[in-house]
C-alpha positions as CSV (number, residue, x, y, z in Angstrom):
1,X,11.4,-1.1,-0.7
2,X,11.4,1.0,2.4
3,X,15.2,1.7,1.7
4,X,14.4,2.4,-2.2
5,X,11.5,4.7,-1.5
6,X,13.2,7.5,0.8
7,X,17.1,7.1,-0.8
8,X,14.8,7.4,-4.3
9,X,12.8,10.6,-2.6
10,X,15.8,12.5,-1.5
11,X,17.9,12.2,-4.6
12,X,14.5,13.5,-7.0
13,X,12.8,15.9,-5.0
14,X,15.1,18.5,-6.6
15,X,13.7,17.7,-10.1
16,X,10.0,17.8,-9.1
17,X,9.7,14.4,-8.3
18,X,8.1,12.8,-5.8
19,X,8.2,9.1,-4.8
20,X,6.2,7.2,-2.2
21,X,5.3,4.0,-1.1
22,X,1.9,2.0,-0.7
23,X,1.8,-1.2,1.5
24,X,-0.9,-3.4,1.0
25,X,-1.8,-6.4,3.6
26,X,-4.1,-8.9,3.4
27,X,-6.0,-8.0,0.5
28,X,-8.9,-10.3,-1.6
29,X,-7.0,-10.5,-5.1
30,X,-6.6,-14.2,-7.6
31,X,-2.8,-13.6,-5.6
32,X,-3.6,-16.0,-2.9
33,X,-5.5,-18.4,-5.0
34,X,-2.6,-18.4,-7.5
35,X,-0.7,-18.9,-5.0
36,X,-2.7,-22.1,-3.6
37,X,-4.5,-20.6,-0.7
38,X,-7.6,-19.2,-2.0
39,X,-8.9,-18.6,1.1
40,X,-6.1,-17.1,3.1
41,X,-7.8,-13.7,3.7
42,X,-11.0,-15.2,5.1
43,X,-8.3,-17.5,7.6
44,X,-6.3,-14.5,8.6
45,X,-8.2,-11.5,9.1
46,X,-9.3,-12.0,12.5
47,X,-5.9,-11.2,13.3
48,X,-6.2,-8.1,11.9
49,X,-7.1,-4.9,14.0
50,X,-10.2,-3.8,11.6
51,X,-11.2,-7.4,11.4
52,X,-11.4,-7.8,7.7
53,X,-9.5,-8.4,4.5
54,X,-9.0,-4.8,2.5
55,X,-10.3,-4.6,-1.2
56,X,-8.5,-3.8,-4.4
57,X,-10.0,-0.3,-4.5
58,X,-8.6,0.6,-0.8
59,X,-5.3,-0.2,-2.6
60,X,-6.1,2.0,-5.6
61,X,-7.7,4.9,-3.6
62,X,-4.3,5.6,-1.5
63,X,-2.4,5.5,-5.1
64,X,-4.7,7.8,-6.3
65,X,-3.7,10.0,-3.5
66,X,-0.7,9.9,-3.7
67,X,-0.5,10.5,-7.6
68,X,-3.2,13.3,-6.8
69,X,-2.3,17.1,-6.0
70,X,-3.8,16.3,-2.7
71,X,-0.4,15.2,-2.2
72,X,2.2,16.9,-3.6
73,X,3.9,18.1,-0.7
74,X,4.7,14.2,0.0
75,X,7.6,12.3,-0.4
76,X,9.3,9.5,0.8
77,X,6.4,8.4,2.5
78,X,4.3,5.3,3.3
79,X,0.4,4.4,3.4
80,X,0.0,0.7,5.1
81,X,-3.1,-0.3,3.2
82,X,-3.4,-2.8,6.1
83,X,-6.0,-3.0,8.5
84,X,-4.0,-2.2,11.4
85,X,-0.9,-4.0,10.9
């Protein structure tokens, strides 16, 4: 995705557009309960710097930057939605 993001920047800046990147860690969705872990968050995030699992709306607030004119001299960039990882 990392590769995608800048090769996918550079070749649409030109036109106007801009593409970034957000990476989200351990974050409490249905995802890991799906997935058969429900409670994977609570068993990891004391591994994480801030401590804690992040929430959907941390995810959604650094799209919403990035699709915001807050940010439209960004491109090819990242936000780790992460805790610290």
């Amino acid at each position: 995705m990392d590769t995608l993001t800048i090769g996918l920047a550079k070749e649409v800046a030109k036109l106007g557009i801009r593409v970034n990147s957000v990476r989200p860690g351990l974050i409490y969705t249905d995802m890991h309960r799906d997935g058969g872990e429900a409670g994977r968050v609570d068993r990891l995030k004391s591994n994480l710097p801030l401590g804690r699992g992040g929430t959907p709306e941390e995810v959604a607030a650094a799209i919403y930057f990035l699709a915001s004119a807050q940010a439209s001299f960004t491109t090819g960039s990242f936000i780790d939605v992460a805790g610290g990882l």
